[in-house]
BALOBA-1460 file (C-alpha; in Angstrom, 3 decimals):
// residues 83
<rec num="1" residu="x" x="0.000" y="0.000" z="0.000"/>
<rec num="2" residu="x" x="1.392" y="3.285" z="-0.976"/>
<rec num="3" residu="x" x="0.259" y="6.082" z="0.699"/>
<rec num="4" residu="x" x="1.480" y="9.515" z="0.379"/>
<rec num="5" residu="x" x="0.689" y="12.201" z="2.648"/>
<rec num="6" residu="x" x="1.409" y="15.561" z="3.340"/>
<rec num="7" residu="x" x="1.615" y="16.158" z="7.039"/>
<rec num="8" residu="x" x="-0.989" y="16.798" z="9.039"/>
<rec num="9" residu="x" x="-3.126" y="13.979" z="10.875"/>
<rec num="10" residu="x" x="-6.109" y="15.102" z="9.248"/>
<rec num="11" residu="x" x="-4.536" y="15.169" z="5.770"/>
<rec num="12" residu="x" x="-3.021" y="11.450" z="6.659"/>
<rec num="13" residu="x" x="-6.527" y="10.211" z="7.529"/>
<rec num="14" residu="x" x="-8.082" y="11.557" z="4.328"/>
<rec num="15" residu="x" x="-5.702" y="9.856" z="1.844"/>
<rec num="16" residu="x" x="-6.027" y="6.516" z="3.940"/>
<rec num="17" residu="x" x="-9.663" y="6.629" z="3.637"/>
<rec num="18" residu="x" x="-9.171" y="7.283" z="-0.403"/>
<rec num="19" residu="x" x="-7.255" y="4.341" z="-0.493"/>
<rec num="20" residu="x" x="-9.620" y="2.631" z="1.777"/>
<rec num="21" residu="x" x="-12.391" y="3.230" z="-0.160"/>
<rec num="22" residu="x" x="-10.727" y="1.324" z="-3.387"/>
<rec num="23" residu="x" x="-9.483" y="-1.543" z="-1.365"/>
<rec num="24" residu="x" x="-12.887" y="-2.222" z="0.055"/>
<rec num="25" residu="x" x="-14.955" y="-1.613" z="-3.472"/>
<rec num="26" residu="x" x="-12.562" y="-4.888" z="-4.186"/>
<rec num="27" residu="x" x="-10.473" y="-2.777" z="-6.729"/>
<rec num="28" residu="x" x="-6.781" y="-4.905" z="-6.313"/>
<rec num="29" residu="x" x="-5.951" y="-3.729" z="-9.043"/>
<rec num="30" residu="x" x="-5.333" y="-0.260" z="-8.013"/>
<rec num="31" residu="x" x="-2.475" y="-0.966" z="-5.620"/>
<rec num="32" residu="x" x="0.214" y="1.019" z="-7.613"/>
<rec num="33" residu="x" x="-1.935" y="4.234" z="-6.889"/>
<rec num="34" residu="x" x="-0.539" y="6.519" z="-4.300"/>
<rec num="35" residu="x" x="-2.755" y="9.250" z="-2.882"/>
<rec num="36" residu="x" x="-1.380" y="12.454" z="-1.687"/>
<rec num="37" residu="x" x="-3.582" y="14.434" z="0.271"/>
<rec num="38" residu="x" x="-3.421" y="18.229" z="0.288"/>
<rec num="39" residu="x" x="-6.237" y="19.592" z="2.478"/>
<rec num="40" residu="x" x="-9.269" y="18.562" z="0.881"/>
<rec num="41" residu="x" x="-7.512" y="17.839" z="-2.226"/>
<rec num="42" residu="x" x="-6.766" y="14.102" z="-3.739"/>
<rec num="43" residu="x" x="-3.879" y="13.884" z="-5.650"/>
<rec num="44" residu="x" x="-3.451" y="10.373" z="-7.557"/>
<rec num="45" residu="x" x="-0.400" y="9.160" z="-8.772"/>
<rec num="46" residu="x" x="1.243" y="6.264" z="-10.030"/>
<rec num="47" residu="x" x="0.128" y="3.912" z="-13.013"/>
<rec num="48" residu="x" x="-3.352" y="2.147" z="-14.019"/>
<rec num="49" residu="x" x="-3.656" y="-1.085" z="-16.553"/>
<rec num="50" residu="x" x="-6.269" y="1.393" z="-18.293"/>
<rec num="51" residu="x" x="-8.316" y="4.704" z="-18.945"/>
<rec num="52" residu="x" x="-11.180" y="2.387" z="-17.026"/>
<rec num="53" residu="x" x="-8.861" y="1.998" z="-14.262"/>
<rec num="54" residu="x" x="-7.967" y="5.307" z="-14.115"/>
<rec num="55" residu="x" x="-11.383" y="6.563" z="-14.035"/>
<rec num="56" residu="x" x="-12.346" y="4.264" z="-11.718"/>
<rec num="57" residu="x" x="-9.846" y="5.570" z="-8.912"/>
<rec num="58" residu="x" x="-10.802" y="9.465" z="-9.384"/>
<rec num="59" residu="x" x="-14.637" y="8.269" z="-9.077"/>
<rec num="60" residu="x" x="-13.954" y="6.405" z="-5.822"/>
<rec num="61" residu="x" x="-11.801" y="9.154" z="-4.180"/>
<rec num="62" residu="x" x="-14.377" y="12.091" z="-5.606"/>
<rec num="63" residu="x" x="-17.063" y="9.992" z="-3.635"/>
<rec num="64" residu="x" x="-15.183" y="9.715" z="-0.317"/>
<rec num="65" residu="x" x="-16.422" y="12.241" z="2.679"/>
<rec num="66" residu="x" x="-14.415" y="15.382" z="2.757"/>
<rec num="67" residu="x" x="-12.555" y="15.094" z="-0.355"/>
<rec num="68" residu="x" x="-13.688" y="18.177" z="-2.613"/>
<rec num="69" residu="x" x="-11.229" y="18.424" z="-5.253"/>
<rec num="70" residu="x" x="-9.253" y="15.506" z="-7.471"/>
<rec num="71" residu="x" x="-6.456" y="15.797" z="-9.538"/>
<rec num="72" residu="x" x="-5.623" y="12.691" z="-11.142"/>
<rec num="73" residu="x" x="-2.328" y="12.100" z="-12.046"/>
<rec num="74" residu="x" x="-2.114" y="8.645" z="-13.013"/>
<rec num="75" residu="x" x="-0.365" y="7.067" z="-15.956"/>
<rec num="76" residu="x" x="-1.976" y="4.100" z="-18.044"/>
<rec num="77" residu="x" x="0.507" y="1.315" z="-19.066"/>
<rec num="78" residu="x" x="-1.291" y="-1.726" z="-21.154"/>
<rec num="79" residu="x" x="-0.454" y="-4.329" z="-19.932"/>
<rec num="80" residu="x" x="-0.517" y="-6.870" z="-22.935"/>
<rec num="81" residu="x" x="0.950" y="-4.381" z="-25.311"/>
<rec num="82" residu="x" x="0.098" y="-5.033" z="-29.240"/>
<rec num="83" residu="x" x="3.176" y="-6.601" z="-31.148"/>
């Protein structure tokens, strides 16, 4: 689990409970997503398998309590690139 933070408590607890909120909607998949909180800001970053994927985490964190704002930083790398 990757979790980045910006210091405060408060700011710690609101990027856990982003990355809560994927682990529990059974989203594995999303484990190379690190979420930065900056006060009621999301920031994701890190890589998705696809544009679903990478949806699919800023919809999650937009719906968690207290986050008002998401900036989604994420890369998509296919995995089964085309030959």
């Amino acid at each position: 689990m990757f979790i980045n933070a910006i210091s405060e408590h408060s700011k710690d607890q609101l990027a856990k409970r982003v990355w809560n909120s994927m682990q529990r909607l059974g989203f594995h998949r999303l484990t190379r997503v690190r979420c930065e909180s900056r006060g009621t800001t999301i920031v994701l970053r890190g890589t998705a398998n696809s544009y679903y994927q990478k949806q699919l985490a800023q919809t999650i964190a937009a719906k968690v309590p207290g986050v008002h704002h998401v900036i989604n930083q994420l890369q998509v790398i296919d995995a089964h690139p085309t030959l």
